[in-house]
KOLMARTI-675791 format. One line per field, with one value per residue (C-alpha): residue number from 1; residue in three letters; x, y negated, z. Coordinates in Angstrom, 2 decimals. Last residue first. Layout:
num <- [NUM | ...];
residu <- [ALA | ...];
u <- [X | ...];
v <- [Y | ...];
w <- [Z | ...];
***
This chain:
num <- [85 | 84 | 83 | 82 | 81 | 80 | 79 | 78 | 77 | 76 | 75 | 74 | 73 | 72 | 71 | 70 | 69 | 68 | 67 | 66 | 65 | 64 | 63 | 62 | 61 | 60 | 59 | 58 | 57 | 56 | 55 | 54 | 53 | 52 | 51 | 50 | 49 | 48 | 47 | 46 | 45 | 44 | 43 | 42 | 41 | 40 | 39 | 38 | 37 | 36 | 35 | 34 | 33 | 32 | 31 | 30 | 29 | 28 | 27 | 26 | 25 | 24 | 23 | 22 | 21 | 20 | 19 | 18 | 17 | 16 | 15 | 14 | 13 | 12 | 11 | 10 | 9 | 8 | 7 | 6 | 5 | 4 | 3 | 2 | 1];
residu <- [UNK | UNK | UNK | UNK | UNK | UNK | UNK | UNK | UNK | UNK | UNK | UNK | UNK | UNK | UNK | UNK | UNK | UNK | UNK | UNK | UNK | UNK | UNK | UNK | UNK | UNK | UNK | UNK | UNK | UNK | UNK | UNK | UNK | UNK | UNK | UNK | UNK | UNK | UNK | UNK | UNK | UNK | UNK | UNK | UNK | UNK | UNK | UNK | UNK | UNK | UNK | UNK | UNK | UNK | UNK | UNK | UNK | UNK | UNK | UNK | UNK | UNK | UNK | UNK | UNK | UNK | UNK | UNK | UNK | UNK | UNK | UNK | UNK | UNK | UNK | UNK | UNK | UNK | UNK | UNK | UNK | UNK | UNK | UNK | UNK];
u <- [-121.64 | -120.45 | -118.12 | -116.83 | -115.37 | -115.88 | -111.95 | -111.68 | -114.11 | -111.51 | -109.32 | -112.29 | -113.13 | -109.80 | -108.97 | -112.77 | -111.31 | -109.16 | -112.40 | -111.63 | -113.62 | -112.10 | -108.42 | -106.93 | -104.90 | -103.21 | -104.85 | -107.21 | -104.21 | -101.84 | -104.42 | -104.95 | -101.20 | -98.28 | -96.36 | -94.45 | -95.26 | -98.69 | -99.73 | -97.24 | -99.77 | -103.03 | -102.38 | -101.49 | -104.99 | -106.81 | -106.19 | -106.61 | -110.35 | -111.70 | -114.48 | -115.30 | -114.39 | -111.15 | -110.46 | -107.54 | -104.62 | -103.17 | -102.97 | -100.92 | -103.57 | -101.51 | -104.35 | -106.96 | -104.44 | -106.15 | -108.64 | -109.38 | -112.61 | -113.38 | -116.89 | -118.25 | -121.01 | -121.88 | -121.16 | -122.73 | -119.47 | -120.47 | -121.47 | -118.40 | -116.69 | -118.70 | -118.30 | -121.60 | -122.45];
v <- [-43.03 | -44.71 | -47.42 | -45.61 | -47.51 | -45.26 | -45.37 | -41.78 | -42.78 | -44.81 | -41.96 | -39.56 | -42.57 | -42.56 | -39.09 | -38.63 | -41.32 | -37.98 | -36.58 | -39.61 | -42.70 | -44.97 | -44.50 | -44.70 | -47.38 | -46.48 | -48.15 | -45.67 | -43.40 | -45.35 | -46.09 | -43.01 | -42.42 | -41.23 | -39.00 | -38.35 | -34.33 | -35.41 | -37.65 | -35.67 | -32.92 | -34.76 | -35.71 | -32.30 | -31.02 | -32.74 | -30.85 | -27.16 | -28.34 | -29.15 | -26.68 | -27.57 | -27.81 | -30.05 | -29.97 | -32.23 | -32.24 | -33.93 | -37.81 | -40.02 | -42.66 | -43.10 | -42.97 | -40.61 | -38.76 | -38.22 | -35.10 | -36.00 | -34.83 | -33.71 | -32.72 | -29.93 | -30.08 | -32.41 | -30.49 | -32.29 | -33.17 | -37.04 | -36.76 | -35.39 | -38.03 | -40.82 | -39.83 | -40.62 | -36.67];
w <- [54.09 | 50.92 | 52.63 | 55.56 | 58.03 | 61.75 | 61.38 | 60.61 | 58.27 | 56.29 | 55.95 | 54.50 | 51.75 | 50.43 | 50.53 | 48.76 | 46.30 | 45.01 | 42.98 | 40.45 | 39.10 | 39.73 | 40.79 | 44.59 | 45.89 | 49.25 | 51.89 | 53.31 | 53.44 | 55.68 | 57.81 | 58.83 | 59.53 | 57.62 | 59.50 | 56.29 | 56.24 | 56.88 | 54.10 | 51.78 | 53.37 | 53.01 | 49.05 | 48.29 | 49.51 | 46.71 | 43.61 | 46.26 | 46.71 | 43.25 | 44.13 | 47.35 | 51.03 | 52.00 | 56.11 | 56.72 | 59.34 | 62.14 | 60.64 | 62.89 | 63.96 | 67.18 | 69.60 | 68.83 | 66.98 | 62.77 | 61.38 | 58.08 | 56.58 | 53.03 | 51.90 | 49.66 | 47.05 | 44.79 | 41.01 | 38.62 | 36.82 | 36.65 | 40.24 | 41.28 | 39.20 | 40.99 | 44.65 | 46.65 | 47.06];
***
């Protein structure tokens, strides 16, 4: 709902959550609902196949306004650091 190209689309629903070790940060996996769903899983399995962690993600630079700032957004709520929700 807060991401900007979504909204310019008019097309809201779905959600993406990452699912990260408790105490490692390694990321485990993703859950991507929506339309635009199979344009953002490729991010979470380079992610993954790098044993990249949380972190990792929420820092990578992602462009304004695109659906991928979801990644950005679901890393830093792993982290209880949202910014839009």
């Amino acid at each position: 709902m807060a991401n900007g190209r979504a909204l310019g689309q008019g097309d809201t629903t779905g959600f993406v959550k990452v699912l990260a070790h408790a105490e490692t940060d390694q990321i485990l996996g993703a859950h991507i609902i929506g339309t635009n769903a199979s344009e953002l899983i490729a991010e979470a399995v380079v992610a993954m196949e790098f044993g990249a962690s949380s972190e990792d993600l929420a820092r990578t630079a992602h462009a304004h306004p695109t659906l991928s700032e979801v990644m950005h957004e679901a890393a830093l709520a792993v982290d209880k650091r949202s910014l839009h929700f």
